[in-house]
MIVO-96349 format. One record per residue (C-alpha): residue number from 1; x, y, z. Coordinates in steps of 0.25 Angstrom, whole numbers, plus 5000, padded with zeros to 4 digits. Example, Ala and Ser with C-alpha at 12.3 -4.5 7.8 and 13.67 -1.06 7.14 Angstrom:
% MIVO-96349
    k    xx    yy    zz
    1  5049  4982  5031
    2  5055  4996  5029
This chain:
% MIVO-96349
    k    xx    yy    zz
    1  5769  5561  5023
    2  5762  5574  5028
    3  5746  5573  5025
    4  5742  5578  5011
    5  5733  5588  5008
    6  5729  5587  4995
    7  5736  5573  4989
    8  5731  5560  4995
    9  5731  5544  4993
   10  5743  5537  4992
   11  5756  5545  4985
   12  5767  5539  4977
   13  5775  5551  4980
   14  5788  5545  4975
   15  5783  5545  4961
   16  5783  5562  4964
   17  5789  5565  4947
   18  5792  5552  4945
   19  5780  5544  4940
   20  5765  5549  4941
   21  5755  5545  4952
   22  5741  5547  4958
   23  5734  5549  4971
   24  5723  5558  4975
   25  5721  5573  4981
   26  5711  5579  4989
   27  5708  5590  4979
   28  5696  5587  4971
   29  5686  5594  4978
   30  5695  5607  4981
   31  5686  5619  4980
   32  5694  5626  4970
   33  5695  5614  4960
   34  5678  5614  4958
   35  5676  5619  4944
   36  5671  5628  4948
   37  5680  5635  4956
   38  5691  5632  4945
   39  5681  5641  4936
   40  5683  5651  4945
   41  5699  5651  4946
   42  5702  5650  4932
   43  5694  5663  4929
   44  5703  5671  4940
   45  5717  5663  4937
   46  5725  5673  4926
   47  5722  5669  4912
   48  5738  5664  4910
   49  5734  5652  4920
   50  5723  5646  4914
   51  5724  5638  4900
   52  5714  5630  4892
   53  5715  5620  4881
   54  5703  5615  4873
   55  5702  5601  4863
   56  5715  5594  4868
   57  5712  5578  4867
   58  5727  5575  4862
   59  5736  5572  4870
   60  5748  5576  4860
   61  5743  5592  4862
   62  5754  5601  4868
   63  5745  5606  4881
   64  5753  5616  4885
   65  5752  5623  4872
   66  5735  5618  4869
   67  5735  5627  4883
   68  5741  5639  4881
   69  5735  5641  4865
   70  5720  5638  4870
   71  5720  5648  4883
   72  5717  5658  4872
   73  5705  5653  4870
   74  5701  5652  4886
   75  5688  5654  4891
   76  5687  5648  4905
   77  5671  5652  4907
   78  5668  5644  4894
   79  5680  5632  4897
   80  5674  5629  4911
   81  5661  5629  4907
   82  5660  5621  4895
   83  5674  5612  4900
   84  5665  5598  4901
   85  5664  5597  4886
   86  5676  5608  4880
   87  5686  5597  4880
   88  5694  5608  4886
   89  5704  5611  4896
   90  5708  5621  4907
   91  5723  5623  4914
   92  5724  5632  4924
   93  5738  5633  4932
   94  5743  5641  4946
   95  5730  5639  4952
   96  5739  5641  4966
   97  5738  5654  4965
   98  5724  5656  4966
   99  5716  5658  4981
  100  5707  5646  4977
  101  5722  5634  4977
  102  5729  5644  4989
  103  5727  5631  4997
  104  5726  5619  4989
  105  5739  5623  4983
  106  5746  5623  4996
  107  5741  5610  4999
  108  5743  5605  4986
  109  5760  5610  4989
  110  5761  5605  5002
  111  5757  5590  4998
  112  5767  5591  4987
  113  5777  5597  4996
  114  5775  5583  5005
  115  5775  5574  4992
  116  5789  5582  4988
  117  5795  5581  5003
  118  5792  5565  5002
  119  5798  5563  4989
  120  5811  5570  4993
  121  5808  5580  4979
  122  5805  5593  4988
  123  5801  5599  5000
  124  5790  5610  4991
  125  5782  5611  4978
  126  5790  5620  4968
  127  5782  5627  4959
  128  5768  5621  4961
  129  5758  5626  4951
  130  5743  5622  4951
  131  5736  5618  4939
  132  5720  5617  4936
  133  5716  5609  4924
  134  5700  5608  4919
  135  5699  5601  4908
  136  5686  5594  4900
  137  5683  5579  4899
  138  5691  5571  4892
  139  5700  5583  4889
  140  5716  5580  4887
  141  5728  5586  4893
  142  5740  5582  4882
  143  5752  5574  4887
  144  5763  5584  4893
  145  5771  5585  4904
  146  5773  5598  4915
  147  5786  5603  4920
  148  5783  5600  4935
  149  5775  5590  4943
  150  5762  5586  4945
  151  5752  5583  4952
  152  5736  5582  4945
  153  5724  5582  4953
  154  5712  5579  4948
  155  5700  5586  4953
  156  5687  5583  4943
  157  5686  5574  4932
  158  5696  5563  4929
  159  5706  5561  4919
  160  5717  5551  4913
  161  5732  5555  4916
  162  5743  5550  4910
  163  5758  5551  4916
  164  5769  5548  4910
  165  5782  5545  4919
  166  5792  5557  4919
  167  5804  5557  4911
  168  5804  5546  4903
  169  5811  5552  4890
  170  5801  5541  4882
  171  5789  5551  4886
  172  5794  5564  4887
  173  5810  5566  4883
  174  5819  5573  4894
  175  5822  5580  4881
  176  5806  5586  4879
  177  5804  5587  4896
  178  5816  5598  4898
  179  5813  5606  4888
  180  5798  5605  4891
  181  5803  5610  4904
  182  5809  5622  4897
  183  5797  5628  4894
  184  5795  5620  4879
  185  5781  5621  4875
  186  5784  5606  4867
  187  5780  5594  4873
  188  5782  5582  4870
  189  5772  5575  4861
  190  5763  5565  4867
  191  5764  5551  4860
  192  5753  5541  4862
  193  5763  5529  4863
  194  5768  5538  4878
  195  5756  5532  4884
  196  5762  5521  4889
  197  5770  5527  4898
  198  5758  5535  4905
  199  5753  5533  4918
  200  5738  5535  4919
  201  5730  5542  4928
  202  5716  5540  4929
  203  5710  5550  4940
  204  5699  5558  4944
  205  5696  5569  4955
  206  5704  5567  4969
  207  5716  5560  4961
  208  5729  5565  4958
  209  5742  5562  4949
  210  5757  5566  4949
  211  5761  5568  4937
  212  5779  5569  4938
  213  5787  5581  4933
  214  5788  5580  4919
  215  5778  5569  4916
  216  5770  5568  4904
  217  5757  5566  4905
  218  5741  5569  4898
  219  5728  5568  4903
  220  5714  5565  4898
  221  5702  5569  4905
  222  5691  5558  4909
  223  5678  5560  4901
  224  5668  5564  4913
  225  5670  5577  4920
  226  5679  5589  4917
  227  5694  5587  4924
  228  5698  5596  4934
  229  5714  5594  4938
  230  5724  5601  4946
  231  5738  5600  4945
  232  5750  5605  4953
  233  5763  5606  4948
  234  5776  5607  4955
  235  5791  5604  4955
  236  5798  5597  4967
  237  5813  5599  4968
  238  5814  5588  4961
  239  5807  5593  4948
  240  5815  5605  4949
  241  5828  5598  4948
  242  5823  5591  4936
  243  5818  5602  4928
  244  5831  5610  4930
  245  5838  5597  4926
  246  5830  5597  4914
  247  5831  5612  4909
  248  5844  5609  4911
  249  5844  5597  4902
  250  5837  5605  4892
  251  5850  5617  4892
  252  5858  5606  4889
  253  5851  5599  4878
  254  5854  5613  4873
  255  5867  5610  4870
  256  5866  5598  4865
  257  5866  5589  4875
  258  5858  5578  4881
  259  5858  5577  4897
  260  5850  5565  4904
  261  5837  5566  4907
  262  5833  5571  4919
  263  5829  5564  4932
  264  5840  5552  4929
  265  5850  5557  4940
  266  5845  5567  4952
  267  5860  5573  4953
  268  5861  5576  4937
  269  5847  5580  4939
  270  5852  5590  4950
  271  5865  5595  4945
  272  5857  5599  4932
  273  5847  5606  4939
  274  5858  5612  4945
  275  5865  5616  4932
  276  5852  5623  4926
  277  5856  5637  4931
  278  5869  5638  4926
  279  5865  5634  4913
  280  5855  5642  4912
  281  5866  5653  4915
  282  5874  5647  4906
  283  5862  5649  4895
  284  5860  5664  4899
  285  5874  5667  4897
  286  5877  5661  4884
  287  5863  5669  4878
  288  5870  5682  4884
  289  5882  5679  4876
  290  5875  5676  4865
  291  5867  5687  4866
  292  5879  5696  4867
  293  5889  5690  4855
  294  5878  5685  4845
């Protein structure tokens, strides 16, 4: 394998979206990953790409929805400075398009490119998006899961992070994944008794994990200094496949059906991929004649 620029260590990369695991990165003392140079960025990115949340301590919350109603309330100047003891928590996404990650990002790609090219899913990143996260000690990101891969870098503080393997209808149904992947603001409700499943991480600054397409996972910040994390997300072609597979799974439960999970067969997986356009089609059509007729 070609030499690494930003990951390190020893890499079980044939786990890529199937099971979670950790090595390290070279990233901790980048010069735009200091707080204070994070200060700086956040107050010059467009207010649409920076959230905030304050108080969340359950792991049961809806994150995506205990962001988007508390960015009302944002006042970065005040967050950043009083964020030791607010028990608050900062999310920050496309950071690649600002000056300060023109490079880093393109390391950050190539790397992922290699990983992609070694495990036979890809010869490029599709759709890579960088993600900041700030957050006080002891603070709580909820369980969820994201709609591409990941990989999570920390860069101050420590935290616990718990990964659950991917597709296991136990955790999170294929029913709740693929319409979740349509854009549903429900999650799945987090259930003490899921713990079993987790894998747990327990890092600090300089140490990574990959968390797989899909995953469910939470996170809770250690006690003794804020946490500073970035995130990368990305599809492979693989993840691609899979989510037009399951949108498609999702048009089909439509009508009443109940087609088989994804990732069981890679042939079923690609001839519904495959199909997704033309159902879509099909959809569009019958809305006209309806439309027209009713």
């Amino acid at each position: 394998m070609k030499s690494l620029k930003c990951f390190e260590g020893d890499f079980e990369n044939f786990k890529l979206d199937r099971g979670p695991f950790e090595f390290r990165h070279t990233m901790a003392d980048h010069p735009a990953l200091t707080i204070e140079s994070i200060s700086k960025i956040l107050q010059e990115l467009p207010k649409d790409r920076v959230m905030f949340s304050k108080g969340l301590n359950d792991l049961g919350v809806n994150f995506d929805d205990a962001l988007d109603n508390d960015t009302k309330k944002l006042d970065l100047n005040e967050i950043i400075e009083t964020i030791r003891t607010s028990n608050c928590y900062i999310a920050a996404r496309n950071l690649e398009l600002h000056p300060s990650f023109k490079e880093l990002y393109g390391d950050l790609l190539a790397d992922i490119s290699e990983l992609l090219k070694l495990n036979k899913t890809g010869n490029k990143v599709l759709e890579p998006m960088i993600w900041l996260f700030i957050a006080s000690p002891n603070a709580i990101t909820p369980f969820h899961f994201d709609r591409s891969s990941n990989f999570i870098f920390q860069i101050r503080g420590s935290k616990e992070l718990a990964v659950f393997p991917p597709r296991v209808e136990e955790i999170i149904s294929a029913k709740d994944i693929e319409t979740y992947l349509e854009r549903a603001s429900a999650l799945p409700p987090w259930r003490e008794e899921l713990d079993r499943f987790a894998h747990k991480f327990n890092f600090k600054a300089g140490e990574a994990v990959h968390i797989p397409f899909v995953s469910g996972h939470y996170v809770k910040n250690g006690p003794e200094d804020i946490s500073i994390t970035m995130s990368i997300f990305f599809h492979s072609n693989e993840t691609m496949k899979w989510t037009s597979a399951m949108k498609l799974n999702n048009r089909l439960r439509r009508f009443g059906l109940k087609p088989k999970a994804v990732g069981n067969s890679p042939l079923v997986d690609r001839l519904k991929a495959g199909l997704l356009p033309a159902v879509d089609g099909m959809f569009i059509v019958a809305k006209k004649i309806l439309v027209l007729f009713f």
